[in-house]
N, C-alpha and C positions, 0 to 999 in steps of 0.2 A: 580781243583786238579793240574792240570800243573804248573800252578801259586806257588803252596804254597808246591810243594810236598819236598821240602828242608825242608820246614819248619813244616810241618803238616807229621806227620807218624803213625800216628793211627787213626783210622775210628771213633773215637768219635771227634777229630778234626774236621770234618767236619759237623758235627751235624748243627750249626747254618748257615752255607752258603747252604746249600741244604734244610733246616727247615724238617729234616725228624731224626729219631731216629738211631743209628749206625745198630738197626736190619732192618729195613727199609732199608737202605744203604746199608747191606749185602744183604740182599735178592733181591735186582734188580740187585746189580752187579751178585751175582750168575746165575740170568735168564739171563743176557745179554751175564758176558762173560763165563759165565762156571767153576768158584774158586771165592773164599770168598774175600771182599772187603779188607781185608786184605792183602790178597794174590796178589790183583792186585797194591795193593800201595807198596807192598815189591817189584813186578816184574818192577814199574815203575822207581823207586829209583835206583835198577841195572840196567836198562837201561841207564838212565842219567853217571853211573857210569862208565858204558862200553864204552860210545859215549866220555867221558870226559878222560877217559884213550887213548883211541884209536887217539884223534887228539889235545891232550895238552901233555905237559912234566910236568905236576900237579905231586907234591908229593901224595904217599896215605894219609899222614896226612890234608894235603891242602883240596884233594877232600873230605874227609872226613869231614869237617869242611864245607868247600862247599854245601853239603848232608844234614848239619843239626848233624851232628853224633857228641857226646863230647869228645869222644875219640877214637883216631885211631882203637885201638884197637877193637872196639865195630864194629866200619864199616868192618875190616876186618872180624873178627866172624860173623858178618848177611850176609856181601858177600857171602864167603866158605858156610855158609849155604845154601842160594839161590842159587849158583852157581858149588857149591862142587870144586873147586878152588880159589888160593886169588888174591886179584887185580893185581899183577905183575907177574901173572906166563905166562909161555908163551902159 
């Protein structure tokens, strides 16, 4: 997942590199870390987001493009989502 998480954003994505089913996938991430496999690839994605704002002068459109995202737009609405603020607020 570190590898591909720009590129891979949904848990069926990973289906053939783990050889297990996306509910399979959900259900150990839920045992492991406690939220839906899902939910761990959207918190990892803001992660990378936050680490790449915080020590580049990256435009939002750049890091978003960066992320995998097709349109700025999109990144900012799943940021504020996950984050309830947008990538440049202070």
């Amino acid at each position: 997942m570190e590898a591909d998480h720009a590129r891979r954003h949904h848990v069926r994505d990973y289906e053939q590199a783990v050889h297990a089913s996306a509910r399979t996938i959900d259900r150990v991430v839920r045992r492991a870390r406690g939220m839906s496999a899902k939910r761990f690839l959207d918190e990892r994605i803001v992660l990378e987001a936050r680490r790449r704002l915080a020590t580049t002068d990256t435009t939002v459109a750049a890091l978003a493009a960066q992320l995998g995202f097709t349109e700025a737009t999109n990144f900012v609405k799943f940021y504020r989502r996950l984050t309830g603020t947008t990538p440049r607020a202070p």
